[in-house]
N, CA and C atoms as an extended XYZ file, in Angstrom:
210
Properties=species:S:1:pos:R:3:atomname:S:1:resname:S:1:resid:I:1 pbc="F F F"
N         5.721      -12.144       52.203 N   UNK     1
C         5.643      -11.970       50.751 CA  UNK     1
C         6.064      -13.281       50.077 C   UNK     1
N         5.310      -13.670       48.996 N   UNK     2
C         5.542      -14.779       48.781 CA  UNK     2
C         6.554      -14.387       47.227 C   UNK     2
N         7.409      -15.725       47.118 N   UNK     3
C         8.404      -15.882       45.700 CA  UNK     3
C         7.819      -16.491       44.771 C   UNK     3
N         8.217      -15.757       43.775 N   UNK     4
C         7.975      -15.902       42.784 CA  UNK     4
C         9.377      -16.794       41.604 C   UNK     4
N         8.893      -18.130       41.405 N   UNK     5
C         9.910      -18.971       40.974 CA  UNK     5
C        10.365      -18.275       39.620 C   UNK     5
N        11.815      -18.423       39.752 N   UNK     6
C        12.534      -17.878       38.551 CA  UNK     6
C        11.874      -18.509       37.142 C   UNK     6
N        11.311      -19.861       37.283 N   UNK     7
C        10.905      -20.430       35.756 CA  UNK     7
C         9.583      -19.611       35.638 C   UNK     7
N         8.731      -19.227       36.706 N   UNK     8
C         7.547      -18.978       36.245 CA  UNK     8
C         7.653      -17.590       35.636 C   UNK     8
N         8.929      -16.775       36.099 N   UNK     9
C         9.452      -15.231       35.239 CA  UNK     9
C         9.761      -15.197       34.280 C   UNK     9
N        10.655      -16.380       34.083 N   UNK    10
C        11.033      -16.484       32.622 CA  UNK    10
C        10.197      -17.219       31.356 C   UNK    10
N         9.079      -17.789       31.778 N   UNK    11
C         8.100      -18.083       31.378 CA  UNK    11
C         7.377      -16.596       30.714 C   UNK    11
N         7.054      -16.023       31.628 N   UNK    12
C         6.115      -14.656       31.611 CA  UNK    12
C         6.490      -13.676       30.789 C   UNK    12
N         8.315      -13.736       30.568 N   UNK    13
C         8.754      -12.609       30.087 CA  UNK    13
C         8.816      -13.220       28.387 C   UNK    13
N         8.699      -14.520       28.847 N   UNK    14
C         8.908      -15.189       27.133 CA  UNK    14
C         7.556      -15.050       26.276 C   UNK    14
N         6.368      -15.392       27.352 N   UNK    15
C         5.014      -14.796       26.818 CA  UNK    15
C         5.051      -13.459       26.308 C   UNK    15
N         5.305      -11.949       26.792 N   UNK    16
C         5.377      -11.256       27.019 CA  UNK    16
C         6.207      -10.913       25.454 C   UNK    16
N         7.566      -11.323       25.062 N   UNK    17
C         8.077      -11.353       23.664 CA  UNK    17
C         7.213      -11.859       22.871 C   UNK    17
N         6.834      -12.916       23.043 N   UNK    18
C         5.791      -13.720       21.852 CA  UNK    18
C         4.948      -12.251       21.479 C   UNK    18
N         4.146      -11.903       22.531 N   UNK    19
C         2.759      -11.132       21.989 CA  UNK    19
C         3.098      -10.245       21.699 C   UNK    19
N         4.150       -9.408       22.293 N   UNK    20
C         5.111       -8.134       21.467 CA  UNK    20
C         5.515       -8.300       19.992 C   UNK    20
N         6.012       -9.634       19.980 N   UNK    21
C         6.245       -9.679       18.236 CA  UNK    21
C         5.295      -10.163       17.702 C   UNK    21
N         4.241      -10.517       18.228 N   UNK    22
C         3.172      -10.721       17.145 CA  UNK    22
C         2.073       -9.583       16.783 C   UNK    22
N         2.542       -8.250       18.120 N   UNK    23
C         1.901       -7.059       17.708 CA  UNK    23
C         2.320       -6.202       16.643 C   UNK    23
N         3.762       -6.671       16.553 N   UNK    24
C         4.924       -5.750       15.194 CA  UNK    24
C         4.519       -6.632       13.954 C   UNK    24
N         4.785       -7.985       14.251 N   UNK    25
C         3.566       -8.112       12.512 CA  UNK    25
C         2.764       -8.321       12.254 C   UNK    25
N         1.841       -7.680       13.313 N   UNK    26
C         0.752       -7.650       12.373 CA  UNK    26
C         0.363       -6.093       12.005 C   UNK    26
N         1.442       -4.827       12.731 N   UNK    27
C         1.270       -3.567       11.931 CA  UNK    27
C         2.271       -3.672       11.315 C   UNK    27
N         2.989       -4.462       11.065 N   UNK    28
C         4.423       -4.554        9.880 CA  UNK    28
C         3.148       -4.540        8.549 C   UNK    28
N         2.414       -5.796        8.729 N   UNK    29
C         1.325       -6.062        7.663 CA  UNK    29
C         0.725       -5.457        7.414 C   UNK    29
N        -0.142       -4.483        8.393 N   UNK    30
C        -1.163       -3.294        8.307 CA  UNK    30
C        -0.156       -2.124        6.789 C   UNK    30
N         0.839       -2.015        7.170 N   UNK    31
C         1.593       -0.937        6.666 CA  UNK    31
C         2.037       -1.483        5.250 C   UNK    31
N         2.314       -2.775        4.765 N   UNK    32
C         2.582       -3.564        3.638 CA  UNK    32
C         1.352       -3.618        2.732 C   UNK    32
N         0.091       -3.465        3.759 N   UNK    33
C        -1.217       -3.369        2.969 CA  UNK    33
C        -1.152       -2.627        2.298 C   UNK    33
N        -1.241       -1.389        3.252 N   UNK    34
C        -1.663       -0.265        3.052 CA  UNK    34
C        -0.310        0.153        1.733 C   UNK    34
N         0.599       -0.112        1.677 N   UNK    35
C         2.093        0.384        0.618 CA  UNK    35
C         0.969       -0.269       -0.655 C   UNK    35
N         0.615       -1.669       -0.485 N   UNK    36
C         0.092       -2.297       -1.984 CA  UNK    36
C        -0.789       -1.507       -2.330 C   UNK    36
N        -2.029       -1.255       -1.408 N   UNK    37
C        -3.088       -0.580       -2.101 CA  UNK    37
C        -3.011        0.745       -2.449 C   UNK    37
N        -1.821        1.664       -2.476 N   UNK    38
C        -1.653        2.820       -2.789 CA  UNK    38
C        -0.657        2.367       -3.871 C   UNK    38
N         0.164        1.764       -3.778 N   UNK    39
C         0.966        1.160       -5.274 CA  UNK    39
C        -0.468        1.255       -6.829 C   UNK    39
N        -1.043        0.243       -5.834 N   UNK    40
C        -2.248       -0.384       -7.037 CA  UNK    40
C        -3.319        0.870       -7.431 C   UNK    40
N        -3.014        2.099       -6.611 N   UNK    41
C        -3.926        2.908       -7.132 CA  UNK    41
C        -3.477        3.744       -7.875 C   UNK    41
N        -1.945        4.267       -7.201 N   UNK    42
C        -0.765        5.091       -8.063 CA  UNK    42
C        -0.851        4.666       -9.960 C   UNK    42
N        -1.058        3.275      -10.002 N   UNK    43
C        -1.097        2.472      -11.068 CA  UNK    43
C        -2.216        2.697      -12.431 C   UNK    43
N        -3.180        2.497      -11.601 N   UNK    44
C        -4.024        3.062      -11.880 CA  UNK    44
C        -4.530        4.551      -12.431 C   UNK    44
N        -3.907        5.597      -12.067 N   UNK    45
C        -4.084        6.959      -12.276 CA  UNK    45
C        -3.286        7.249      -13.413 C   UNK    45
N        -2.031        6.647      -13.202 N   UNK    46
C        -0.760        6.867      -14.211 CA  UNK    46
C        -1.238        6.670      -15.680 C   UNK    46
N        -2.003        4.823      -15.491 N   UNK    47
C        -2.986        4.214      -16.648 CA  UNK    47
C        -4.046        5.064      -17.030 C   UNK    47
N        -4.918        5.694      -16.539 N   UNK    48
C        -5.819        6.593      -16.705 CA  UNK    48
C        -5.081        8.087      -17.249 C   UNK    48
N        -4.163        8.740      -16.439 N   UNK    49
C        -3.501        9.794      -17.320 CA  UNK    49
C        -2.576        9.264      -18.537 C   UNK    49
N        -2.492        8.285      -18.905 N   UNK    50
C        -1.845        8.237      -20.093 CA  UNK    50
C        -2.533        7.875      -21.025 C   UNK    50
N        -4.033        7.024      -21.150 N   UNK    51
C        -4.893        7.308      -21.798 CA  UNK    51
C        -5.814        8.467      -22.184 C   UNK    51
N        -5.937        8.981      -20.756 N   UNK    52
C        -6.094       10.639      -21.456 CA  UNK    52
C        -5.200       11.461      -22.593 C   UNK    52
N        -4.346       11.226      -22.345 N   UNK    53
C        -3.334       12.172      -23.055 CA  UNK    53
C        -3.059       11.459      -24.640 C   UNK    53
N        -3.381       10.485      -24.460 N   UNK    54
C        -3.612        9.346      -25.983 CA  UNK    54
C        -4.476        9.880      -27.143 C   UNK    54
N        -5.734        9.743      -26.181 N   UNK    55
C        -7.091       10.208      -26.639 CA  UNK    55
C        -7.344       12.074      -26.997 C   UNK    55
N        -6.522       12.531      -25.727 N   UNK    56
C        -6.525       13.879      -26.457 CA  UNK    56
C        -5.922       14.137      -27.882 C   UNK    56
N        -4.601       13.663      -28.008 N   UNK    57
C        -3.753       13.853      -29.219 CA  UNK    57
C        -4.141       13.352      -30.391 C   UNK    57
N        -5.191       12.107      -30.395 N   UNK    58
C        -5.897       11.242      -31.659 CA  UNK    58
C        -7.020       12.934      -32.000 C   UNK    58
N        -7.571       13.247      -30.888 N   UNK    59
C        -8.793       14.041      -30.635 CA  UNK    59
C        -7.814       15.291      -32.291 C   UNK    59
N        -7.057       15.974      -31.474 N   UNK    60
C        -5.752       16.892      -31.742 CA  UNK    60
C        -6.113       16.619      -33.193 C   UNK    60
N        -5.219       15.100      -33.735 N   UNK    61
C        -5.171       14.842      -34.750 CA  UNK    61
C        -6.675       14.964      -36.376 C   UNK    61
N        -7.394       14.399      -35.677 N   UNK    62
C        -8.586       13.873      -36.213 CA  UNK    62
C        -9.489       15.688      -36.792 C   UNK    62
N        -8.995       16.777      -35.550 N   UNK    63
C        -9.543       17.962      -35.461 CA  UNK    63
C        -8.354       18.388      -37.253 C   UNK    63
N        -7.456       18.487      -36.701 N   UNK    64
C        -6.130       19.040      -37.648 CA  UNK    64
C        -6.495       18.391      -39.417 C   UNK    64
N        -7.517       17.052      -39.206 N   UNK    65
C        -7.449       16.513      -40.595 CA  UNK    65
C        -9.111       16.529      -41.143 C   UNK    65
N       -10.173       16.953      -40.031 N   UNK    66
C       -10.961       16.799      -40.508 CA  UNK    66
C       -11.875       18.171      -40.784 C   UNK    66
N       -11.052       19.179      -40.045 N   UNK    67
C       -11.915       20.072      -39.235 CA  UNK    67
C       -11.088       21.384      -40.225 C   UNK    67
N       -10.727       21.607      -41.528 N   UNK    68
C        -9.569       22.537      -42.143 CA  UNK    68
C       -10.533       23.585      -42.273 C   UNK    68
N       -10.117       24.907      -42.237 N   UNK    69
C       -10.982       25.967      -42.551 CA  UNK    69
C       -10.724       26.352      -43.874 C   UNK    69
N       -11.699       27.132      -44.121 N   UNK    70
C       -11.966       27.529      -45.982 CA  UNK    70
C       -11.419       28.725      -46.118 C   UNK    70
């Protein structure tokens, strides 16, 4: 059986960390994406329901001043 030199192990195991941590960020990143683009949509909806609710109440208003019964 042949040996295997201690530098060429510790070589292997140091490769071996490298590509391990370069597999954690790049789903560290996957997951940072994914947080922004649900931020940016959350954002979005909030902006959209609060213009609804704007537009209803002008609606509200405009009915209350234009719309009086006899």
């Amino acid at each position: 059986m042949r040996k295997i030199p201690i530098d060429s192990l510790i070589q292997l195991l140091g490769m071996v960390g490298i590509i391990g941590s370069l597999i954690f960020v790049g789903l560290e990143m996957q997951q940072t994406q994914r947080i922004a683009i649900a931020s940016a949509q959350e954002t979005r909806m909030n902006a959209i329901r609060v213009t609804s609710g704007v537009c209803r109440k002008v609606i509200w208003m405009l009915n209350r001043i234009f719309c009086t019964e006899i």
